[in-house]
MIVO-667252 format. One record per residue (C-alpha): residue in three letters; x, y, z. Coordinates in steps of 0.2 Angstrom, whole numbers, plus 5000, padded with zeros to 4 digits. Layout:
# residues N
ALAXYZ ...
# end
This chain:
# residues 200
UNK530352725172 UNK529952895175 UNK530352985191 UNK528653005197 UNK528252835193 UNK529452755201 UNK529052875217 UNK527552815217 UNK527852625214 UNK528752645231 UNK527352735238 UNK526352575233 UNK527452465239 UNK527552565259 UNK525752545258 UNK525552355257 UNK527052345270 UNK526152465282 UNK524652375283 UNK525652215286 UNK526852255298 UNK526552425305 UNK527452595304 UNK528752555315 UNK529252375309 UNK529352435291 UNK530752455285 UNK531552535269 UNK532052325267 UNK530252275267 UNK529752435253 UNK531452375240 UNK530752205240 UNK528952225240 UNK529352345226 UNK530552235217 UNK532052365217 UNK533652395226 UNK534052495240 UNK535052605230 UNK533352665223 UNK532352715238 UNK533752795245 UNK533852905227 UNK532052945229 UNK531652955249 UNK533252975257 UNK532552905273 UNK531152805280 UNK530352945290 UNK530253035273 UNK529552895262 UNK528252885278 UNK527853055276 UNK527653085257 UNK526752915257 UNK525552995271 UNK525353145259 UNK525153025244 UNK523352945251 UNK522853125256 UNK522953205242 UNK522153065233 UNK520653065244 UNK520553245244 UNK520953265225 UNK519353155223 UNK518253235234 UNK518753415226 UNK518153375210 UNK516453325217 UNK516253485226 UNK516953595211 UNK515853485197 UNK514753645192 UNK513753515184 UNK513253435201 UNK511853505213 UNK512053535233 UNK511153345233 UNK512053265222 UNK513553325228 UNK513253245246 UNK512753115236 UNK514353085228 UNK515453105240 UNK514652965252 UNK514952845235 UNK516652925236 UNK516852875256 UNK516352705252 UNK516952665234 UNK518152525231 UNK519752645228 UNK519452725245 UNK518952575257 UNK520452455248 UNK520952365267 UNK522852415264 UNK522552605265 UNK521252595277 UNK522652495289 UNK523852655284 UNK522452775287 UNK522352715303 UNK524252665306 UNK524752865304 UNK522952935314 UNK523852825329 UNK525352935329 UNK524753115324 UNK525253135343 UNK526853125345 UNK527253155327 UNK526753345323 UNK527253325305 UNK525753165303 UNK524753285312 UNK524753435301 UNK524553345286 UNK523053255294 UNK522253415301 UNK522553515285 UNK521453385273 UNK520453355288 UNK519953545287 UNK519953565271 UNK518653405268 UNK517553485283 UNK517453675277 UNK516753595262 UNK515453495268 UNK514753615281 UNK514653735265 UNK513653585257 UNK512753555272 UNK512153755275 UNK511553755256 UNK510553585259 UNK510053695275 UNK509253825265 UNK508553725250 UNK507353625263 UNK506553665277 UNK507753635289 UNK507653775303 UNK508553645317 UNK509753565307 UNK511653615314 UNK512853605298 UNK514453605307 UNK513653495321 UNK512953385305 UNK514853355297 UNK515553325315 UNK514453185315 UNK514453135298 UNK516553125298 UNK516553055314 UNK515052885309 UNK516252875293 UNK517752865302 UNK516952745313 UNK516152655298 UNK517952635291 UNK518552545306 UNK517252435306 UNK517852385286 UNK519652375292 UNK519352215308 UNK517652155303 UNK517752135283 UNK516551995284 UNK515552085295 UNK515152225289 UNK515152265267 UNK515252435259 UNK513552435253 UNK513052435270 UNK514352545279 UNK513452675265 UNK511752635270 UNK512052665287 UNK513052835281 UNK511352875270 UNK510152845286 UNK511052985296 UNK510853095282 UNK509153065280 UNK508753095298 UNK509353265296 UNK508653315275 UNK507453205275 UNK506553315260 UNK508153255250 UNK508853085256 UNK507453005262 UNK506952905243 UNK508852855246 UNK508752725260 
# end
């Protein structure tokens, strides 16, 4: 198997251990047998557990901030449909799957104490937020929308996702996707409601 592959089989692996037993009680053990490998192999790859953590962490970044850059760079889109896409994004299956949610939270928990966790969370965070404010201020002057705050929209926007995300992680009967994105969509549509307001 290819090098990367393999890497990322691992990766796979730490995920579903994470969300079962916590950073701290995962063990490289727990990866090579949830993985189906030896030892000898996640040592060749990761060399320790505090670097399989790290290039696990920066694994589900980059794959949720890989998605939402190709919405925001889709020449093809508009400013709407671009916000509009990346709420589906937020909420799709990919994105909400319990075992990285559990990890998403699991590593948030320790940004802390652990300055490396926290630069690689602060530097997607950003990232994501410049973005949408941008998307936000365009929507801003497409509408008439004198009142509405961009930054003071994303802030609130990331910070009902977030919240919306926990809610999907310790009450998955309780609250579905379809409805975590409908509650997403009625804040927009409080603030554009020239654009979002068919969409609730």
């Amino acid at each position: 198997m290819p090098k990367q592959a393999r890497r990322k089989q691992l990766i796979q692996a730490t995920i579903k251990c994470i969300a079962k037993k916590g950073l701290s009680s995962t063990t490289m053990a727990d990866v090579t047998q949830q993985a189906g490998l030896s030892m000898g192999i996640v040592n060749l790859h990761f060399q320790s557990k505090e670097r399989l953590l790290i290039e696990t962490l920066r694994y589900i970044s980059d794959e949720y901030t890989d998605g939402l850059n190709k919405i925001f760079n889709d020449k093809s889109l508009s400013t709407e449909q671009k916000i509009l896409a990346h709420i589906n994004f937020d909420f799709s299956r990919a994105i909400i799957d319990r075992n990285k949610l559990a990890v998403w939270f699991a590593f948030w928990g320790e940004t802390k104490s652990r300055p490396t966790y926290l630069s690689i969370c602060a530097s997607y965070i950003n990232e994501i937020a410049n973005n949408l404010t941008h998307l936000f201020a365009l929507l801003k002057q497409q509408g008439d929308y004198s009142n509405v705050n961009p930054e003071l929209v994303c802030t609130c926007y990331t910070a009902l996702s977030d919240g919306l995300w926990l809610d999907l992680l310790i009450t998955p009967k309780g609250m579905k996707p379809a409805q975590a994105q409908a509650v997403a969509m009625h804040y927009l549509a409080t603030q554009f409601p020239e654009h979002f307001k068919n969409e609730i």
